[in-house]
C-alpha positions in Angstrom: 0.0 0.0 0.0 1.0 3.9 -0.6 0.0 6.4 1.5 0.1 10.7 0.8 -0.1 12.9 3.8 -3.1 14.9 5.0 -3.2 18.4 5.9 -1.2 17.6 9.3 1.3 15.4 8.2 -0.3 12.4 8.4 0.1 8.8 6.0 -3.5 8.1 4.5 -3.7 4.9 2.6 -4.2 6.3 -0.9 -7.0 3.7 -1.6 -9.9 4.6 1.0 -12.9 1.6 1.9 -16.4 3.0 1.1 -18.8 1.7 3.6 -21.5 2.3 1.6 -21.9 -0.3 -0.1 -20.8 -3.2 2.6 -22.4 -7.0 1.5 -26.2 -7.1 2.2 -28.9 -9.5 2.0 -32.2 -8.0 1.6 -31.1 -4.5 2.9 -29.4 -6.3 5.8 -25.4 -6.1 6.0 -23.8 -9.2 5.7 -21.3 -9.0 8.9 -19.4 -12.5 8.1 -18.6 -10.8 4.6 -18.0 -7.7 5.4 -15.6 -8.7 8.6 -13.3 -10.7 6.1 -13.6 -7.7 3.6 -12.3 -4.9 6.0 -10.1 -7.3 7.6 -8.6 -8.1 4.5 -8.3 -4.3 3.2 -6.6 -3.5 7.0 -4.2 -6.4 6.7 -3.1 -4.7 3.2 -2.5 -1.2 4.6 -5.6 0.7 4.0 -6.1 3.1 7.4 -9.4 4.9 5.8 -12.6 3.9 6.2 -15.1 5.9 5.2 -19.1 5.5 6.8 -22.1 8.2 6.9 -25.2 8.6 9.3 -27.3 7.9 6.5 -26.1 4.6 5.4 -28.2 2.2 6.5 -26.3 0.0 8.9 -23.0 0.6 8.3 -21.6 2.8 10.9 -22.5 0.1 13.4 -21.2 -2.5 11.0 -17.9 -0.6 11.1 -17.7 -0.5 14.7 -18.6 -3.5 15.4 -15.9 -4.7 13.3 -13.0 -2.6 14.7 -14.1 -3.0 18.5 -13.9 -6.9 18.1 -10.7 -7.4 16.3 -9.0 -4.6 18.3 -8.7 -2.2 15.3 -10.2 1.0 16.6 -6.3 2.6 17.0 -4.9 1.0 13.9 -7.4 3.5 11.3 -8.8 6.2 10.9 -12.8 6.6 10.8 -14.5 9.3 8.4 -18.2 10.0 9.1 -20.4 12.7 7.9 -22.9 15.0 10.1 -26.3 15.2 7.9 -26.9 19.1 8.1 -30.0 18.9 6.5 -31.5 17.0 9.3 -29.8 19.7 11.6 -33.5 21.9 12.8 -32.3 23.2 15.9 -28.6 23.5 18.3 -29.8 20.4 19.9 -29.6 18.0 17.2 -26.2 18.0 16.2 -25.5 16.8 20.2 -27.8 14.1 19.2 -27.1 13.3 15.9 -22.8 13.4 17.1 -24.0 11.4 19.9 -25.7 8.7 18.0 -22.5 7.9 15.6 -20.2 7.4 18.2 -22.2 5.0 19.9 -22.8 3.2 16.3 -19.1 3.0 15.9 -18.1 2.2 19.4 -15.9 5.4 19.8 -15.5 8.5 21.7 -13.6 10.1 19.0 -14.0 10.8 14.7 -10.6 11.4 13.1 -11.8 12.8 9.7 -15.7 14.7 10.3 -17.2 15.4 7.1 -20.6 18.1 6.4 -22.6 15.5 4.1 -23.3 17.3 1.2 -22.7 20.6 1.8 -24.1 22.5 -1.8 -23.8 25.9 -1.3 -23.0 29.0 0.8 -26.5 29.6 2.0 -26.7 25.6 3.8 -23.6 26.4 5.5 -24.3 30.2 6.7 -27.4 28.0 8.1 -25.7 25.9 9.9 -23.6 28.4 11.5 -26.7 30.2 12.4 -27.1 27.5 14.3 -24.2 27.6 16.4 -22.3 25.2 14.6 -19.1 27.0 15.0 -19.0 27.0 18.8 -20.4 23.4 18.7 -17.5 22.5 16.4 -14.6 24.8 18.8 -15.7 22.8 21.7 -15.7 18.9 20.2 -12.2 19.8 18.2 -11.2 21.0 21.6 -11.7 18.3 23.6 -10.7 15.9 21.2 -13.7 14.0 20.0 -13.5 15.3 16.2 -10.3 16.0 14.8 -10.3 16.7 11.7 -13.1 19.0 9.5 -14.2 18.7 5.7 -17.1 18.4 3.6 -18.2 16.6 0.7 -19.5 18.1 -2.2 -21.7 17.4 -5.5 -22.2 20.9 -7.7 -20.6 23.1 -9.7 -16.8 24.2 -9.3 -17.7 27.8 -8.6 -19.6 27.2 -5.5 -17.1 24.6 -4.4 -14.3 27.6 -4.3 -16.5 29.8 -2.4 -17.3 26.5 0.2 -13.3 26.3 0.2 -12.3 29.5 0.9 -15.9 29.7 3.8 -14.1 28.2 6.6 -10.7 26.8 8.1 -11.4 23.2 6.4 -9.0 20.7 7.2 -9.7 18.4 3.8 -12.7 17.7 1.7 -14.1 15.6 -0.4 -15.2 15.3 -4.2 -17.2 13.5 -6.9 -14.4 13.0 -9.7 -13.1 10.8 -12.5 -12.1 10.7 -16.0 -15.8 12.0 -16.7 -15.8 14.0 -14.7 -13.0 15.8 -15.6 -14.5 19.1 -16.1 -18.0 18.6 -14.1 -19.4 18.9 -10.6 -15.8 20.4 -8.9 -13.6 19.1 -12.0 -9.8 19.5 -12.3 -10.4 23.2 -11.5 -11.7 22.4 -7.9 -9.5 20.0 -7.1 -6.4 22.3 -7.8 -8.3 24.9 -6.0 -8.2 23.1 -3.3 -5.0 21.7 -3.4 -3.2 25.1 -3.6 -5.2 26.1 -0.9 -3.4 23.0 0.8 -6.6 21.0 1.5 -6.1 17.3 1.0 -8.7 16.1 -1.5 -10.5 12.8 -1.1 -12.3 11.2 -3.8 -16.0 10.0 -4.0 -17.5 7.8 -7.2 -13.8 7.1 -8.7 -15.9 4.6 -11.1 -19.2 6.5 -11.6 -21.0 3.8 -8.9 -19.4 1.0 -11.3 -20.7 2.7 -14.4 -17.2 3.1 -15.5 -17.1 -0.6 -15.3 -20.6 -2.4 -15.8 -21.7 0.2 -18.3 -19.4 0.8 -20.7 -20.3 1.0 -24.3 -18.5 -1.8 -26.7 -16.7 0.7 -28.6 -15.2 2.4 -25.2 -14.2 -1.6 -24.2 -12.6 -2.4 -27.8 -10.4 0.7 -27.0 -9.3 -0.4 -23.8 -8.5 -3.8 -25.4 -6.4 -2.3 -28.2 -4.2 -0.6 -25.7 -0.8 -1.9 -25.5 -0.9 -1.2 -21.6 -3.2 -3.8 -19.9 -5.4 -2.8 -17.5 -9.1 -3.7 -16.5 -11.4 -0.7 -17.0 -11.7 -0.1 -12.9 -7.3 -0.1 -13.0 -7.5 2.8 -15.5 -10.1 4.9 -13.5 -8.0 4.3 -10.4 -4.5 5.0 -12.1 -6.0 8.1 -13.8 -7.2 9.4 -10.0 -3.5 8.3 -8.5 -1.9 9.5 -11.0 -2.4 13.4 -10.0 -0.7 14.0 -7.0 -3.6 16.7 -5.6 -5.3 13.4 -5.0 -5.0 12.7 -1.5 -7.1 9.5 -0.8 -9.4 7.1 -3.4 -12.5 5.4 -1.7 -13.9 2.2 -3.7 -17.4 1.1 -2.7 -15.8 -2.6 -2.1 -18.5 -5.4 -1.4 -16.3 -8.2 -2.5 -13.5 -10.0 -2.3 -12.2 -9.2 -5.5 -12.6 -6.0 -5.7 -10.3 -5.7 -2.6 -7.6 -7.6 -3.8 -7.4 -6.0 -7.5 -8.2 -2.8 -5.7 -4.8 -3.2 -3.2 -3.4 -4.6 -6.2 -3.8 -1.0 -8.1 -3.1 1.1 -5.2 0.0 -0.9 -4.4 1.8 -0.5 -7.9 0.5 2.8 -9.1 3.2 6.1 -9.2 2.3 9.4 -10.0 3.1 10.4 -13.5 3.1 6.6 -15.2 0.1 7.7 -17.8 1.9 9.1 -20.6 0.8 11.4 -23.6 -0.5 8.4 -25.3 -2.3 6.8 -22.1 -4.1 10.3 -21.6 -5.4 10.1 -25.5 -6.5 6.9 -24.6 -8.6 7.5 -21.9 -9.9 10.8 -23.9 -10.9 8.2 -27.0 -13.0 6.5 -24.2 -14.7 9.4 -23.0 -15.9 10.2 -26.4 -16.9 6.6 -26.8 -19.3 6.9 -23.8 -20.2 10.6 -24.4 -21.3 10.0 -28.5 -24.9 8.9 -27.4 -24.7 12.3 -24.8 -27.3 15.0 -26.1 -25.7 18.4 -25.5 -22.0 18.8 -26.6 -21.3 20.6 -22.9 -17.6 20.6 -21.9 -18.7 21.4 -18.3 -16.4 25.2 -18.5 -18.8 27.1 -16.6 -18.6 30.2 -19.0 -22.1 30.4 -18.6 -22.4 30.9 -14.9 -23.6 32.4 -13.2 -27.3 32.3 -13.6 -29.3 35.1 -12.9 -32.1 32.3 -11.7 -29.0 30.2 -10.0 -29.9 27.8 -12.8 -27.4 25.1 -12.6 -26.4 24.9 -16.0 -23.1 22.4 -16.4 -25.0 20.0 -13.7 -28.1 20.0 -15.7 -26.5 19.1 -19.2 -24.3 16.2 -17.5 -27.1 14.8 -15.6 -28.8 14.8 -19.3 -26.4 13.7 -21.5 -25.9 10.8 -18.1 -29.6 10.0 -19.4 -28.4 8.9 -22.8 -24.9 7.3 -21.7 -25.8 4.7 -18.7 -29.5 5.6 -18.0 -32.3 6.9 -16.0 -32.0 6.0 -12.9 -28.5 7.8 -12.1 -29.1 10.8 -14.5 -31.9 11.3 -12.0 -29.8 10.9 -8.6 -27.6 13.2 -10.4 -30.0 15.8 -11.1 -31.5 15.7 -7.9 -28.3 16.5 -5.8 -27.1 18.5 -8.1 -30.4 21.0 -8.3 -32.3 19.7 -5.4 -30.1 19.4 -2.0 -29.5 22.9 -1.5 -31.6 26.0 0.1 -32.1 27.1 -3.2 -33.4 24.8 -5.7 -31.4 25.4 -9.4 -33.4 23.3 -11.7 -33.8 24.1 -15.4 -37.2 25.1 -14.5 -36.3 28.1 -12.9 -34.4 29.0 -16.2 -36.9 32.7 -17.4 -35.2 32.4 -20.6 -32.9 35.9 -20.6 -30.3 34.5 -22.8 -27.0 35.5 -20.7 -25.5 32.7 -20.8 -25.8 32.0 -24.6 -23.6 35.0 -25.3 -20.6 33.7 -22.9 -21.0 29.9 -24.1 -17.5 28.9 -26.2 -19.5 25.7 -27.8 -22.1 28.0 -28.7 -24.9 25.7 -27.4 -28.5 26.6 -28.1 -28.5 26.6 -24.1 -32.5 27.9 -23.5 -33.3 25.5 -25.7 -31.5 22.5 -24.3 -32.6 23.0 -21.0 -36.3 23.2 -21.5 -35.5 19.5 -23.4 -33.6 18.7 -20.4 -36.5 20.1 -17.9 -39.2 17.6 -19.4 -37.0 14.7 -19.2 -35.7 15.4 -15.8 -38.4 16.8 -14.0 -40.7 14.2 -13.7 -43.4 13.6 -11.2 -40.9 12.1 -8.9 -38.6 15.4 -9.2 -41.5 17.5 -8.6 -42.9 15.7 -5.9 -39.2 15.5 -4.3 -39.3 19.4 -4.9 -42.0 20.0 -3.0 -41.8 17.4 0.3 -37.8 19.1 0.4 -39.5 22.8 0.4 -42.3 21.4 3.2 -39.7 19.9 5.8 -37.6 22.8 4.8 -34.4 21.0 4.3 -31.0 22.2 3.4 -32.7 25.6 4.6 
C-alpha cells in the first residue's frame, strides 16, 4: 500500500474503503462478509474507512468490526454529520452522539458536512451555532479533523473552500468527470489552498465498469498497456498528486484484492501522452450517445435564476450514456439538495449565458429539453416534500 499525507502530516492509505456499499442481503449487512472484507483491506494497509449517518447499517457495522478485532487505534474513521436534518442546536448533540455509539468510539478522526451545496446551507448551519459546537468537540478531542463533501458546480465549491478553516474535503471526480461537478479546477483549488482532496465515485458507482459502451471496451483492449477498465479509472485518479485519498465502494473480495493490487503498484506520472489520448478516446466513446455537446467550463455561470447549468446538461447527457436512474440521482443532488433549488425550470429564458458559451450551445433551448426529461413527477414531488420539511434551509 501507498500512502500521501493529510493536511497535518499524516500517512493516508491512498485507496480509501467506502462503507457504503458493505455485503447485504435484503437491505441487511452481511457481517461475516463484510468482517473478512475490512479485515482483508486493514491487513493490506488501508487506514481509511469511510461510513455516513445515513447509510443504513453501516456505521455500526464498522464499529462492530473494529471494536472486536481490536482495530479501533490501527485506522482512521470518516463519518459525515447530515446538516439537513440539523432543525435546531440540539440536534447535532444528538445526531454526534448517535454515531459514536454506532461505531463504538469516543472520538471521529476525519468529520465530514454531508453534502454541503452551497454557501446559504452552510451560513445555516452556523446560524445554528455550529461554530461553537464544532470549537468545543475539536477542543476536547472528540472530532479531529473537519471537511465536507461536495456534488455541484466548481464555482460554489471555491467559495465552500475558501468559507471556513477546512482541514480536507471531499469530491465526486473521475475521468468524466473531468470538467463537471468540482472538476480538475476544484481540485487544484483546493490543493493550492493546501486541502487534501479525497475522492468520491472514482468509477461512476461502477458505471465506468458495468456500463461501458462496446466501442469504449474495444479501445481499452487495443491498448498496448493492460489494464481492466476499474485499473484505469484508479491509475488516472492516482496519477495526480492533488489526490489525496481514493474510496472504492468494495462489497467483495475481489474488488479488494485487484483494488490493493492497483493502489500498491501505481506512481504518479506513469500515464503518458499516449495513455491520456486513450482514456480521452473512451470518453468520447461513452459521451457519442450524450445529447448536449457541454464541456462542463462554466462560462455560462452564473445564472441570474441560480440555474445550474453544467450540472443540468451532465445529468442529461448521463440519461443517454448509462440511463435513467443515475441521471436522475444526479440531477436531484445537483439542483435539489441545496436552500435554493437550481433546476432548469427556474431558467426565465434571458439569454446571458448564450452570449458567454464557447460551444455556442442553443442553451434555453436545451434545458427546456432537459427540464421535461428530468423533471418528472418524482422530481417535482421530491421538490416540493424538500420545500415542506424545509431542508437544506
Amino acid at each position: 500500500m501507498q500512502y500521501r499525507s493529510d493536511k497535518y502530516g499524516n500517512p493516508i492509505s491512498i485507496l480509501g474503503f467506502g462503507c457504503m456499499r458493505l455485503p447485504q442481503n435484503l437491505g441487511v449487512i452481511r457481517m461475516e462478509a463484510a468482517e473478512k472484507q475490512i479485515l482483508s483491506a486493514i491487513e493490506a494497509g488501508v487506514n481509511y474507512f469511510d461510513t455516513a449517518y445515513i447509510y443504513p447499517g453501516s456505521e455500526a457495522a464498522l464499529g462492530e468490526i473494529l471494536e472486536r478485532n481490536g482495530l479501533r487505534e490501527k485506522v482512521y474513521i470518516a463519518t459525515k454529520l447530515p446538516h439537513y436534518l440539523v432543525r435546531k442546536p440540539e440536534d447535532l448533540d444528538r445526531i454526534f452522539a448517535e454515531e459514536l455509539k454506532r461505531l463504538r468510539t469516543d472520538y471521529i478522526d476525519y468529520y465530514l458536512l454531508h453534502m454541503l451545496s452551497d454557501i446559504q446551507s452552510w451560513n445555516r448551519l452556523l446560524s445554528l451555532g455550529f461554530g461553537d459546537w464544532l470549537t468545543e468537540k475539536q477542543r476536547s478531542g472528540q472530532i479531529r479533523q473537519i471537511g465536507f463533501s461536495y456534488h455541484g458546480n466548481t464555482d460554489m465549491f471555491r467559495q465552500l473552500v475558501d468559507a471556513n478553516d477546512w482541514d480536507f474535503c471531499m469530491i465526486q471526480y473521475n475521468y468524466m468527470d473531468e470538467h463537471t461537478q468540482a472538476g480538475r479546477r476544484g481540485l487544484q483549488y483546493a490543493h493550492g489552498k493546501g486541502l487534501p482532496v479525497f475522492i468520491m465515485e472514482p468509477l461512476r458507482g461502477g458505471k465506468l465498469v458495468s456500463r461501458l459502451p462496446e466501442k469504449a471496451k474495444e479501445i481499452f483492449s487495443a491498448c498496448p498497456t493492460k489494464h481492466t477498465p476499474a485499473g484505469w479509472a484508479f491509475r488516472w485518479l492516482w496519477n495526480q498528486p492533488e489526490v489525496t485519498c481514493v474510496l472504492s465502494g468494495m462489497n467483495s473480495d475481489a474488488m479488494v484484492r485487484e483494488n490493493i493490487e492497483t493502489a500498491s503498484t501505481v506512481q504518479v506520472g506513469e500515464l503518458g501522452p499516449a495513455e491520456e489520448e486513450m482514456l480521452r478516446q473512451v470518453v468520447d466513446a461513452i459521451q457519442s450517445g450524450m445529447k448536449v455537446g457541454c464541456t462542463g467550463c462554466g462560462y455560462c455561470m452564473p445564472c441570474p435564476k441560480h440555474v445550474d447549468i453544467p450540472g443540468t446538461f451532465a445529468a442529461y447527457n448521463r440519461r443517454y450514456a448509462e440511463g435513467k436512474f443515475w441521471s436522475s440521482v444526479d440531477y436531484m443532488i445537483c439542483t435539489l439538495l441545496r436552500k435554493d433549488a437550481t433546476s432548469a425550470s427556474n431558467c426565465i429564458g434571458c439569454g446571458k449565458c448564450e452570449t458567454h458559451c464557447p460551444q455556442q450551445i442553443a442553451i434555453r433551448e436545451q434545458l427546456k429539453q432537459a427540464e421535461k426529461e428530468l423533471e418528472g413527477p418524482l422530481y417535482r414531488g421530491a421538490r416540493k416534500i424538500i420545500a415542506k420539511l424545509k431542508l437544506f434551509g
